[in-house]
C-alpha positions, 0 to 999 in steps of 0.5 A: 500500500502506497503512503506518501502523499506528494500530489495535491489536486483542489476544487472548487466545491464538492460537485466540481471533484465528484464531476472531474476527479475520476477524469483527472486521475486518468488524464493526469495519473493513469489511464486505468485508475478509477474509484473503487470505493468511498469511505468517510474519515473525519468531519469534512475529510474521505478516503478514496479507494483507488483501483487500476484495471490495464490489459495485456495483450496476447497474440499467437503469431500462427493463429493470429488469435488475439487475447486481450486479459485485464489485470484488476488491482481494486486497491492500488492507492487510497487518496485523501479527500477533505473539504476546506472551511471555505467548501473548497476541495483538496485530493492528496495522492501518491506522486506518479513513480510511487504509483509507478513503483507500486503497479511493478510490484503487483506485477512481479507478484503475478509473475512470481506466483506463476514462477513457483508454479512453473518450477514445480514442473521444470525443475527437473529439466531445468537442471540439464542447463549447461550454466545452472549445472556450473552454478551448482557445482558446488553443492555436486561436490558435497553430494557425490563425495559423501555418496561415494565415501560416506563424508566430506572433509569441510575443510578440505571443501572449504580451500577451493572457495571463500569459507563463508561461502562454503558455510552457506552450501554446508547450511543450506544442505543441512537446512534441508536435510541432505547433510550433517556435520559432525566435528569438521565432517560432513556426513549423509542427512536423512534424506540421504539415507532414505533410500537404499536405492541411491546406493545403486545409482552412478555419481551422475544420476545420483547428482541429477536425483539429488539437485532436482529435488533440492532446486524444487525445494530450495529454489528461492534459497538458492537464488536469494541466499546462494545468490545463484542467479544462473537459474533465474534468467531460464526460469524467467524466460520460460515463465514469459512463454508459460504465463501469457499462455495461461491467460490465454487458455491455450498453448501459443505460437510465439516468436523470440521476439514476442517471448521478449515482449511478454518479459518485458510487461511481466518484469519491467524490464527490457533484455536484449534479443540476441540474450533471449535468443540464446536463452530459448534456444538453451530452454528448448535443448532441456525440452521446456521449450519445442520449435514447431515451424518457425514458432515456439510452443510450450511442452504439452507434459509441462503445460497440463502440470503448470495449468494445474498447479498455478490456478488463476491470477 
């Protein structure tokens, strides 16, 4: 909820704000505000609920089938409403970037919210990125030495990197289970020993097992505390194709170019098209992405799983 109050709008009377007010806020705000509701605060004095209503707009490029979905903030702002002894009218409200900043926020959230449900179902495809792979080397080296020799000297971990580094991986993996550390050791958690069927399985299936499971589990520690930002960019990326596609009911027919239009409206951010392009292509190598003529079309297996598990936003 936005505070600050920079903007002053006044009126000659109270007829005059209840005619041009809800005009002033488009022309001078934003098109999509409007008055949601009206609430009484005081002798003289109102607080105005302030909603904003703006479409995204969603194209598939073989079809040429044209989606146009509403977002509907009904309380993005409150203005306060008060008349003045001589019966004239003065509306406080936020100033423009405020407004601006909270409309982002909003925004990121629908984008999250269908982020956490999209790596639900491409966490395990999501892992086979050459990059990711790399960022989480790491943590491949805690898991495969422990599995092969039953511990992991910290020390002997903690030489190749900054130890406080090597403490968060140590923490993280503790965090979840996978590991303990027992005087300088570490060892094989709970969810290490759980099953006698990892036994059997070679270093790399084994790391494929463990780190799916781990990024499903621990994908915003990873990014945030790890600050493993590789995975992010992918997860976006796929996020900029799956998103619109729920708003539209189907899977689309997308070009690179329009994949980059949709992470620009989700994220409030341009990324140039030579990164997108690369991005794609490497999301289309672990099967989240399949290339159907000249368009990119969703995984059927992993469009059924997000539909379910996003919902509406």
């Amino acid at each position: 909820m936005i505070l600050m109050e920079k903007i002053e709008l006044r009126y000659g009377n109270m007829s005059e704000f209840e005619e041009f007010f809800p005009r002033h806020l488009k022309s001078r705000v934003g098109r999509g505000l409007y008055i949601t509701s009206k609430t009484k605060a005081g002798r003289d004095r109102y607080k105005y609920k302030i909603g904003n209503s703006f479409p995204d707009i969603i194209d598939d490029l073989k079809t040429n089938k044209r989606t146009v979905r509403f977002h509907n903030f009904r309380t993005l702002f409150i203005a306060d409403v008060r008349k003045t002894k001589g019966g004239k009218v003065v509306v406080s409200l936020p100033e423009r970037d405020s407004i601006a900043d909270e409309m982002e926020k909003r925004l990121e959230s629908i984008a999250i919210r269908s982020e956490s449900a999209l790596l639900e179902t491409i966490y395990d495809r999501i892992v086979d990125i050459a990059s990711v792979q790399l960022a989480m080397t790491p943590i491949k080296e805690i898991v495969v030495s422990i599995h092969r020799n039953g511990e992991l000297d910290f020390k002997e971990f903690a030489q190749k990197r900054n130890k406080t580094q090597a403490l968060r991986y140590v923490e993280f993996l503790a965090g979840l289970d996978y590991i303990t550390k027992e005087d300088g050791k570490l060892l094989p958690g709970q969810q290490m020993k759980r099953s006698g069927k990892l036994k059997s399985l070679e270093d790399k299936e084994l790391y494929q097992k463990f780190l799916s499971e781990i990024l499903a589990k621990g994908y915003g520690y990873i990014q945030d505390y790890l600050h493993l930002t590789q995975i992010v960019p992918y997860l976006r990326v796929s996020n900029s194709y799956f998103l619109p596609s729920h708003a539209s009911g189907e899977l689309l027919h997308l070009s690179e170019d329009e994949i980059r239009k949709h992470y620009r409206f989700y994220y409030q951010k341009s990324k140039p098209i030579i990164k997108i392009r690369g991005q794609v292509n490497e999301v289309v190598e672990a099967k989240i992405f399949e290339r159907e003529d000249d368009y990119i079309v969703g995984n059927k297996d992993i469009w059924k799983e997000y539909s379910k598990a996003v919902g509406s936003l």
